[in-house]
ROGUNU-412334 format. One record per residue (C-alpha): residue in three letters; x, y, z. Coordinates in steps of 0.02 Angstrom, whole numbers, plus 32768, in hexadecimal, padded with zeros to 4 digits. Each point is the difference from the previous one (the first is absolute). Layout:
# residues N
ALAXYZ...
END
This chain:
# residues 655
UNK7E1E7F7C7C4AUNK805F7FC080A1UNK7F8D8028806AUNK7F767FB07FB1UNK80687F757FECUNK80147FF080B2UNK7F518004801CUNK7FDD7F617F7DUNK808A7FAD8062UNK7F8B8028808CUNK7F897F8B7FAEUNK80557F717FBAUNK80977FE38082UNK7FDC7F658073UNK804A805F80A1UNK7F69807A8009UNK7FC07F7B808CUNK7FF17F4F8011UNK7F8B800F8092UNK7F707FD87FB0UNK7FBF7FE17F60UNK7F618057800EUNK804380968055UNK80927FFF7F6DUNK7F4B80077F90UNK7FC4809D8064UNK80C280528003UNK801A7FFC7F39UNK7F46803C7FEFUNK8027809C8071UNK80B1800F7FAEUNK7FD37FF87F5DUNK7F7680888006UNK8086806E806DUNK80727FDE7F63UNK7F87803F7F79UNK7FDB80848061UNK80B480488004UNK80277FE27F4EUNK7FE280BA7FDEUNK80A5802F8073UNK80657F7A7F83UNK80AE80607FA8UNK80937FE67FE0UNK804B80928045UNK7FBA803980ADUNK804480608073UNK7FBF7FB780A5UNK801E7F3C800BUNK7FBF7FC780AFUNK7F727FBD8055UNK7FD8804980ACUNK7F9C7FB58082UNK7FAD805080B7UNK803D7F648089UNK7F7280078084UNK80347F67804FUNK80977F767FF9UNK7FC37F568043UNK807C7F747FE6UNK80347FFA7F3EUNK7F4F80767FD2UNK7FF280C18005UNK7F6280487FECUNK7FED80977F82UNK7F8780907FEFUNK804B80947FAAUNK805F7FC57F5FUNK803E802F7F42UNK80037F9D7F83UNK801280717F55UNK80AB7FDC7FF9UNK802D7F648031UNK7FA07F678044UNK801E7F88809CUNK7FF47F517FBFUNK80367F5A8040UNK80DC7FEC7FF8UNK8016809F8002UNK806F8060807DUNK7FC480A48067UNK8042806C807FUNK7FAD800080A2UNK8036809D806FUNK7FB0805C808AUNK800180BB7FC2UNK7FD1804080A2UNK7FE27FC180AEUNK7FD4804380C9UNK80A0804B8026UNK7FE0809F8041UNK8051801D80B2UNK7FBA808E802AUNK7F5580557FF0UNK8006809C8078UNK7FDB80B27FCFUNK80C380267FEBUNK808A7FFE7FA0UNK80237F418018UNK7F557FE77FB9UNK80317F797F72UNK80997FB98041UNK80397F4A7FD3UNK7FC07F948083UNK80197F3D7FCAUNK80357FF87F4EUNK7F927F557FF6UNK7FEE7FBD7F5EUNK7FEB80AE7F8AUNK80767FFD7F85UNK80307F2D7FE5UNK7FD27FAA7F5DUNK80117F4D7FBCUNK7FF17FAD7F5EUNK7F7F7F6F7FFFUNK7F9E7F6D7F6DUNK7F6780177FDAUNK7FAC7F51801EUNK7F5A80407FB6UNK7F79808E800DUNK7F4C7FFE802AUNK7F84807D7F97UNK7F5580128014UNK801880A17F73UNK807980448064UNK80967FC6805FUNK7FD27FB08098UNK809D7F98804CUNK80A47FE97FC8UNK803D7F5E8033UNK80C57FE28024UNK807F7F5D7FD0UNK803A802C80AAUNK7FDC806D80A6UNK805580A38011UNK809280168060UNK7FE180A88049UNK7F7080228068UNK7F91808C7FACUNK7F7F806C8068UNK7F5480347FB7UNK7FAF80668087UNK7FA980A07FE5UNK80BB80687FFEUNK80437F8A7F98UNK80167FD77F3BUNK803A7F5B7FACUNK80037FF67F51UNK80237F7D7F70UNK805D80317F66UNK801C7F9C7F83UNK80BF7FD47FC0UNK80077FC47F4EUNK808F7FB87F97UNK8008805A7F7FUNK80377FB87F70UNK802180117F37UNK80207F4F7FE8UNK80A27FA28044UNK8000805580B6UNK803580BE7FC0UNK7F95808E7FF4UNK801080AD7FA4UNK7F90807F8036UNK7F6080307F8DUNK7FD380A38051UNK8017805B80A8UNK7FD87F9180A5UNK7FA280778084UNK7FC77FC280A7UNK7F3A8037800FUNK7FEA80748086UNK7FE47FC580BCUNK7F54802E801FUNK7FFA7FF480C6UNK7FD77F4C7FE4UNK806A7FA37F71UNK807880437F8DUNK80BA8059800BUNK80527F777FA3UNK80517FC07F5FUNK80557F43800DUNK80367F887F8CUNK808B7F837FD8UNK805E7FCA7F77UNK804C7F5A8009UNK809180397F7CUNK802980AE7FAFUNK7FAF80988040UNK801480707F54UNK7FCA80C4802AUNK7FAE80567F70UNK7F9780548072UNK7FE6805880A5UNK7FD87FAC80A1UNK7F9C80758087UNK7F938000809AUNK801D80C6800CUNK7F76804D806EUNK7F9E7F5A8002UNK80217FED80CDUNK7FA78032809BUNK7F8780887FD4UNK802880C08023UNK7F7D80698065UNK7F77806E7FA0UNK800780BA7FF8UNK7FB980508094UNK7F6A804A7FF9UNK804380958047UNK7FA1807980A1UNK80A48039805CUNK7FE8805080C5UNK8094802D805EUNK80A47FAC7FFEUNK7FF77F5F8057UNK80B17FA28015UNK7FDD7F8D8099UNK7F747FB58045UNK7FA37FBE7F5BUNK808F7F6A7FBDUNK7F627F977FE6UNK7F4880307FCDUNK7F6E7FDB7F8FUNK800C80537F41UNK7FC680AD8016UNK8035809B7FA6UNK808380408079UNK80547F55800DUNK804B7FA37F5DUNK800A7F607FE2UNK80807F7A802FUNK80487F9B7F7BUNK7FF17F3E7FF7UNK80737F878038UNK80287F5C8052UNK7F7380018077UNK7F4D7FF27FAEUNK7F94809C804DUNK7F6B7FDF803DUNK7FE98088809AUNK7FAC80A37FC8UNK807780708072UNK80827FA67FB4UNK7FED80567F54UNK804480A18002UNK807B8068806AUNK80AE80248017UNK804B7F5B8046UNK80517F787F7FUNK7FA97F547FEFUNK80887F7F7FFFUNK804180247F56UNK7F8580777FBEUNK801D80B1800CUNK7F8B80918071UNK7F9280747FBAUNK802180B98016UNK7FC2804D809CUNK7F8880BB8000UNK804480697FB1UNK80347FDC7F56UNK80967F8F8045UNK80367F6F7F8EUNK7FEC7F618000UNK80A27F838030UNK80517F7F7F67UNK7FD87F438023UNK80987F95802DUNK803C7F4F7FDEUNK80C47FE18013UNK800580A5803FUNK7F8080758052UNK7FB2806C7FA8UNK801B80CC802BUNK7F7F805E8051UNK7F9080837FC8UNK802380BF7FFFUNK7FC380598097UNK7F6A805B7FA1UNK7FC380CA800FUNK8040804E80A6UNK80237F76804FUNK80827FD28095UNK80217F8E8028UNK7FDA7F9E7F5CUNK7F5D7FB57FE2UNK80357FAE7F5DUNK7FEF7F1C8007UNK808F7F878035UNK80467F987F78UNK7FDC7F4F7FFFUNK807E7F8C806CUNK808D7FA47FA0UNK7FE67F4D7FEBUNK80CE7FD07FE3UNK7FFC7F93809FUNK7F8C7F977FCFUNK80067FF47F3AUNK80707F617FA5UNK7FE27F9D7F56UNK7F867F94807BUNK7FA080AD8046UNK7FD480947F7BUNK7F9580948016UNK7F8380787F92UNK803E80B08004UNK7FAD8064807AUNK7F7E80837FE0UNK801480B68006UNK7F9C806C8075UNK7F8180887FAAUNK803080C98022UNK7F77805C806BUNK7FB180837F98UNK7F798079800BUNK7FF780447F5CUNK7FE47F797F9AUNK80BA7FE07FBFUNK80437F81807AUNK804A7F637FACUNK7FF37F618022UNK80867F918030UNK80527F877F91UNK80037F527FE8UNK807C7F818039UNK806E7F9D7F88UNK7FBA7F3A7FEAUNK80707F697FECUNK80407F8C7F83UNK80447F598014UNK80717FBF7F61UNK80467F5A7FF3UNK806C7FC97F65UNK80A27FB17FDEUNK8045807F7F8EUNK7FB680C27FEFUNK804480447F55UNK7FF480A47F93UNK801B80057F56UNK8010807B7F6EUNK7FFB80CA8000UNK7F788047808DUNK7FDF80A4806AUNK80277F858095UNK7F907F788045UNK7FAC802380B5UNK7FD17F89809AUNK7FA380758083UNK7FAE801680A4UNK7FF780AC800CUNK7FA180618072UNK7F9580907FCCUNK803980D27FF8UNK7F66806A8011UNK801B80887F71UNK7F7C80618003UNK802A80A58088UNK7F7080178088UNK800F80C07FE8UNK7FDB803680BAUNK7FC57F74803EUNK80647F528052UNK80487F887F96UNK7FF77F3E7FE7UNK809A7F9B8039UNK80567F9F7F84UNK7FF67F367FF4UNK806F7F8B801DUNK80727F8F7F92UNK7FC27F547FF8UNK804B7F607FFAUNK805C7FA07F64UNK805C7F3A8021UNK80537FDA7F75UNK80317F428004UNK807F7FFA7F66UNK80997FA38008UNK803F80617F6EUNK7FF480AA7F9AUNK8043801C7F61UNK7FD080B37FD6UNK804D80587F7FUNK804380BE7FE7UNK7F8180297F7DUNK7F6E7FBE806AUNK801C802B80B4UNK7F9D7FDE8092UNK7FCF8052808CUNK7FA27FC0809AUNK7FC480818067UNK7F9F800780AEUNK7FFB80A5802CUNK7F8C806D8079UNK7FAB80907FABUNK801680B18022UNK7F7880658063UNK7FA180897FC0UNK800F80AE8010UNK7FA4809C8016UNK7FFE80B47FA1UNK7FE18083808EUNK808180688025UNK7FC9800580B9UNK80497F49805CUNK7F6D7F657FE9UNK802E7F488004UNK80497FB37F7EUNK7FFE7F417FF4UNK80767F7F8050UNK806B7FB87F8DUNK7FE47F217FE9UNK80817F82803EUNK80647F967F96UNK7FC47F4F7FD2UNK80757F5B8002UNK80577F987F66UNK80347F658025UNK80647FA57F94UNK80247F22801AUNK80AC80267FC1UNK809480887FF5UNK7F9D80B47FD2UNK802380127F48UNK806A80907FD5UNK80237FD67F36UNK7F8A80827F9DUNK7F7E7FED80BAUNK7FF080908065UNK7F997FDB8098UNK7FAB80868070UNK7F8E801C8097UNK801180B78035UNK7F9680698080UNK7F8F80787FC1UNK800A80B58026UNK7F8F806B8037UNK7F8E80857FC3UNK802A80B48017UNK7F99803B8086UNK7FF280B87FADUNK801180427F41UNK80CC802A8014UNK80607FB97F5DUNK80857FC2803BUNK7F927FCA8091UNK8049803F80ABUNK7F697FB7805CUNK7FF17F547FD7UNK7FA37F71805BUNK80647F468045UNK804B7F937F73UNK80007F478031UNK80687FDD8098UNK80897F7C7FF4UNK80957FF57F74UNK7FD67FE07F4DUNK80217F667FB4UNK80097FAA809FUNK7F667F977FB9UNK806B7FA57F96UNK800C7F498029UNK807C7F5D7FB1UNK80237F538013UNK7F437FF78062UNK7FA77F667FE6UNK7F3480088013UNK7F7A7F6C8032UNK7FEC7FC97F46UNK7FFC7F5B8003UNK80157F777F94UNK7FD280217F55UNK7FCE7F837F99UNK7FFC80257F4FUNK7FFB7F537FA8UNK7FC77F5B8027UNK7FD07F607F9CUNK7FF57F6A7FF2UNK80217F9C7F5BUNK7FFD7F3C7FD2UNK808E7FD77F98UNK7FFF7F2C7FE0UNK7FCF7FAA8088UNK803480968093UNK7FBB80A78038UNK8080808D7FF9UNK7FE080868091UNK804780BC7FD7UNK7FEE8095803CUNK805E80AA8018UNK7FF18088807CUNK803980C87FF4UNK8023800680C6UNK800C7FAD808CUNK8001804A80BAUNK80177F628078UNK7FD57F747F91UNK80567F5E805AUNK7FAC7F757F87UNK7F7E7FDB7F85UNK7FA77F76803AUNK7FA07FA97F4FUNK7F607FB3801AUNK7F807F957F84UNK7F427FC98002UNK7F907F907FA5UNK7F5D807B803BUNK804880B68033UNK7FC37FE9809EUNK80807F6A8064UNK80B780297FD8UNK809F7F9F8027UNK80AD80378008UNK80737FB27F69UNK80A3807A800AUNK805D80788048UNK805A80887F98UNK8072806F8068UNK7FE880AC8005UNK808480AD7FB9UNK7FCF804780CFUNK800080B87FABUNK802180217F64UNK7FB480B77F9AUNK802A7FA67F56UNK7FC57F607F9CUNK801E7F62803FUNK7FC97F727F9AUNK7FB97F478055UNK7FC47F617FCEUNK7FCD7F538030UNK7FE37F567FB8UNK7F5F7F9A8023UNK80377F467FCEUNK7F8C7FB1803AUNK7F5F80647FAFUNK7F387FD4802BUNK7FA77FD27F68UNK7F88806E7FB0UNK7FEB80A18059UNK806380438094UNK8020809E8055UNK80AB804D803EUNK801380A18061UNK809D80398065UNK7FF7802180C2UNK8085808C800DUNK805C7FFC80CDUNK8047808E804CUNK807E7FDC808CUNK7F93804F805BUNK7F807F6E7FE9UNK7F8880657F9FUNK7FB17F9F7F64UNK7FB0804B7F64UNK7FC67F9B7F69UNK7FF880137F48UNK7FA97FB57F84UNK7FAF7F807FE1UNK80167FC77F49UNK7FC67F877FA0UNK806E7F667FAAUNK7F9F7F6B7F99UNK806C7F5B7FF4UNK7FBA7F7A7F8CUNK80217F418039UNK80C07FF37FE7UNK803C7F8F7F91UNK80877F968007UNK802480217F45UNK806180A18016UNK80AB7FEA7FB2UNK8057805E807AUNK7FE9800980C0UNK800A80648041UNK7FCB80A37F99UNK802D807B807DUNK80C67FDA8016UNK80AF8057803FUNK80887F937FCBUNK7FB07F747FBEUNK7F7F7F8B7FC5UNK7FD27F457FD3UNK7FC27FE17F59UNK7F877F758006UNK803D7F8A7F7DUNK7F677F878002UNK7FCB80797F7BUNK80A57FE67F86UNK80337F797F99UNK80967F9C803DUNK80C2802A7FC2UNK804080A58002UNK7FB280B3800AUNK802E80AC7FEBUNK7FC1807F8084UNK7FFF80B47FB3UNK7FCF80A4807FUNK7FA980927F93UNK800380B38048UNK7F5A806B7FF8UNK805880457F6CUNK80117F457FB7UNK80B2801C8015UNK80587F5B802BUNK804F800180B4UNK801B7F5F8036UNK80177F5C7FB4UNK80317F3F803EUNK80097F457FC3UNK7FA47F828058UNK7FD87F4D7FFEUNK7F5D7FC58011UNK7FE27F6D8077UNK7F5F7FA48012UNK7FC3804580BEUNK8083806D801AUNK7FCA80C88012UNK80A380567FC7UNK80428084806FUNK8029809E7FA2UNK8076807E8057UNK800580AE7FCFUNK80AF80577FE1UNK803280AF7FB6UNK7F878095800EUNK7F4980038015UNK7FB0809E803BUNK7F5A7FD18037UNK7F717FEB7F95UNK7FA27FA07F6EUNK80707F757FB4UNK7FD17F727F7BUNK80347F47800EUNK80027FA57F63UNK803B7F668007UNK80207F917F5AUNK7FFF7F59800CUNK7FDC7F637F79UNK7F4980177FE5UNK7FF480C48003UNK802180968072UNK7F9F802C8091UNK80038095804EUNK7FC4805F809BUNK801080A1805DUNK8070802A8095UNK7FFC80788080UNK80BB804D8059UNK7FC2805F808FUNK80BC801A8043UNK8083803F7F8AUNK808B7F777FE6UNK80B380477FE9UNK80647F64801D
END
């Protein structure tokens, strides 16, 4: 039921907007019919867990959205998403050779942040998604170009861990949104299931329709789709040119289609290039595609890439394949990752896809890619009974069953794994190997064969990298104890964070500054914060927390909500919130001695003193011995009863 429970927070939590009150009227009405309507995708156990959202525009703090899935998850005010640009205008060069698709500028393809949702606009669908703060990275939207929001939930069983309920799969890029899986766990990441984005990357190119002439090597690196040209598969650059489609040449990262006659098509690359296509029926020099360029130059934790698509294998006899698709990504954060237990061996993947079916005389389809994985875990604790591997691989192109030569398909580049700390070794084996490629004849063992991925394997293994997640906030409230407010909260990470600055309104809409609370500057595991209010509003005020990079740049979260009735100055103690000590206010006790008495939650005594009482005179009370913080009890028994009161420790005492 999380996810409908995320959807009812939707509706009842005070930071949807505080824009307006009618337009807050209009929002709930949209989001509540969007809710009903997706209570049919409610379970327990699903395999897919994000939201994912077309960008058509980034104005300020607001991206506008057109294409989008909901099933799985739901964007909804507080929430975090990824915003990355999945593919952008960086082709270099368009001519009819074989530098057509070469890297130009890398621009923004490939960069991703993590931002707040500040709250969504409906009218039945997603319109707007509207941010706590502006995005850092500039993100493109022209007619090449793809931006896309996914959404990145905690996950959570209760208490900040999380055990898996059933496989996590990213859903498929579409050519729009897509490719993949994301989510954090503030605490324990506990793996009784697989993670995978295999095959769910940039798409592969369709079988060829097949109508072979004479053997055409040069001259025809880009054309239209036609039968004697295969496609191209997809990459970083969005396609829109017709004589873009098809022929031999790469496009940035996704692989050539196989040339007349019967040559195959070329693997799709991403930290290394993918290997071209076999050089088809009588053909020389080869008229088989050129793998997709490597992308190592430009990928880190802060720039990731789908695998590339493989190019289709000409045909003319309707066998050709098709070639396969590119790994996706996934983007873990969590404290710990554990295994438990007896398994078969638990999986994270990105791998590219193999094309297994044989295109009998005809070309075949390049391989795809290996995708991307980040795995932000400052820990693993994976036992010998429950391995894990995490695996971005390329796939392995596919092969043909004539024993005359034809053009087997390039084999896919390896993907990256990057890994915030040291690579695990204990019971973790980590891989990203080039595929091979298909035989380009029917010779077992295959003396023909077509290019594996160029480049070494395993050099797409990455440690100690850092991304652009930024803070993350995973707890905040604010709580009247006597007569103060006490501030906590607790992030999971922090990338830059110089100081939280805490601010407080009477009306959510003027705020003043009341504290400043130092910043951890980065930190990938739970730090723990707080501040004290003394001097509360009464009734109801608001608190949220500016957060400062050093940079200068601001984000804000919260508000919430604190009620303070009129204080009274018939509290015993004073006050309620205290470190080492606290005044009991003796106007309340009858003169002569007293016995002050400090009960643990447990109602264990810790702590006890004799005082006298003197008309007018508060008596100082100073802590000794050990007090973790926490809940405490003050009785204090005096001639005409006891009276007692609560305490908060919100330091541990030791002395």
């Amino acid at each position: 039921m999380a996810f409908a429970l995320k959807l009812m927070d939707a509706l009842l939590n005070p930071k949807v907007s505080f824009k307006c009150l009618e337009y807050n009227k209009i929002l709930l009405k949209s989001t509540l019919l969007f809710f009903l309507a997706q209570l049919a995708f409610v379970s327990e156990s699903r395999s897919q867990i994000n939201a994912y959202a077309e960008v058509t525009a980034v104005t300020g703090k607001s991206l506008a959205i057109s294409a989008q899935n909901e099933s799985f998850d739901a964007f909804t005010a507080g929430e975090q998403i990824v915003l990355m640009q999945m593919q952008d205008d960086v082709i270099g060069n368009t001519s009819n050779s074989t530098n057509f698709g070469d890297l130009g500028t890398i621009q923004s393809a490939g960069l991703y942040e993590v931002r707040v949702i500040d709250y969504v606009v409906r009218s039945g669908s997603l319109d707007s998604i509207v941010l706590t703060q502006a995005p850092t990275n500039t993100y493109n939207t022209g007619a090449n170009e793809s931006v896309q929001a996914i959404s990145f939930p905690s996950l959570d069983d209760g208490g900040g861990d999380f055990t898996t309920t059933a496989n996590i799969t990213a859903v498929a890029w579409n050519g729009t949104i897509g490719g993949v899986a994301a989510f954090n766990v503030v605490g324990t990441l506990t793996l009784a299931h697989n993670i995978t984005a295999n095959t769910a990357g940039f798409r592969g190119a369709a079988a060829n329709g097949g109508g072979s002439t004479g053997c055409t090597p040069t001259g025809s690196f880009r054309v239209t789709s036609q039968a004697n040209f295969a496609d191209k598969g997809e990459g970083i650059y969005k396609t829109t040119t017709a004589n873009h489609a098809a022929g031999r040449a790469k496009i940035l990262n996704g692989g050539g289609g196989g040339n007349s006659h019967n040559a195959g098509g070329a693997g799709g690359g991403n930290y290394t290039p993918g290997g071209d296509g076999g050089p088809g029926w009588v053909c020389s020099p080869v008229a088989g595609g050129i793998g997709g360029i490597d992308l190592s130059a430009s990928i880190s934790a802060a720039r990731i890439f789908l695998g590339g698509g493989g190019g289709s294998g000409e045909g003319n006899n309707g066998v050709a394949t098709g070639g396969g698709d590119g790994g996706g990504i996934i983007i873990l954060k969590a404290s710990i990752l554990r295994t438990t237990g007896t398994c078969a061996g638990r999986i994270i993947s990105a791998n590219g896809e193999s094309i297994t079916a044989n295109s009998g005389n005809d070309g075949s389809g390049g391989a795809g890619a290996g995708g991307s994985i980040v795995l932000q875990i400052d820990s693993f604790n994976v036992v010998a009974a429950c391995d894990l591997t995490v695996e971005a691989s390329g796939g392995d192109g596919g092969s043909v069953n004539s024993g005359a030569q034809h053009g087997g398909g390039g084999g896919g580049g390896q993907g990256v794994v990057i890994y915030s700390s040291v690579e695990p070794t204990t019971n973790v084996t980590t891989l990203a190997n080039n595929g091979s490629g298909g035989c380009n004849n029917s010779s077992s063992p295959c003396t023909n064969p077509a290019s594996p991925a160029g480049g070494t394997s395993g050099s797409g293994i990455i440690d100690n990298s850092t991304g652009p997640l930024p803070v993350t906030l995973v707890h905040f409230s604010a709580n009247p104890i006597g007569d103060v407010v006490h501030l906590t909260w607790k992030t999971a990470s922090e990338l830059n964070n110089d100081f939280f600055n805490v601010q407080r309104s009477s009306n959510v809409e003027t705020w003043i500054g009341i504290g400043k609370v130092k910043g951890n500057g980065n930190s990938q595991q739970l730090v723990n914060y707080e501040f004290t209010d003394t001097r509360p509003l009464t009734g109801t005020s608001y608190y949220r927390l500016a957060q400062v990079d050093f940079d200068g740049k601001r984000e804000l979260f919260g508000p919430v909500a604190v009620n303070m009735s009129t204080t009274s100055d018939a509290a015993l103690i004073k006050p309620s919130l205290v470190n080492s000590e606290f005044v009991i206010n003796t106007s309340l006790l009858s003169e002569g001695s007293a016995e002050v008495l400090i009960m643990n939650t447990s109602g264990q005594e810790v702590f006890s003193k004799q005082i006298q009482v003197i008309p007018d005179v508060n008596e100082v009370v100073q802590l000794d011995g050990y007090f973790p913080a926490g809940v405490y009890i003050v009785l204090v028994k005096h001639g005409a009863g006891i009276e007692s009161q609560k305490i908060y420790v919100w330091h541990s005492i030791t002395k």
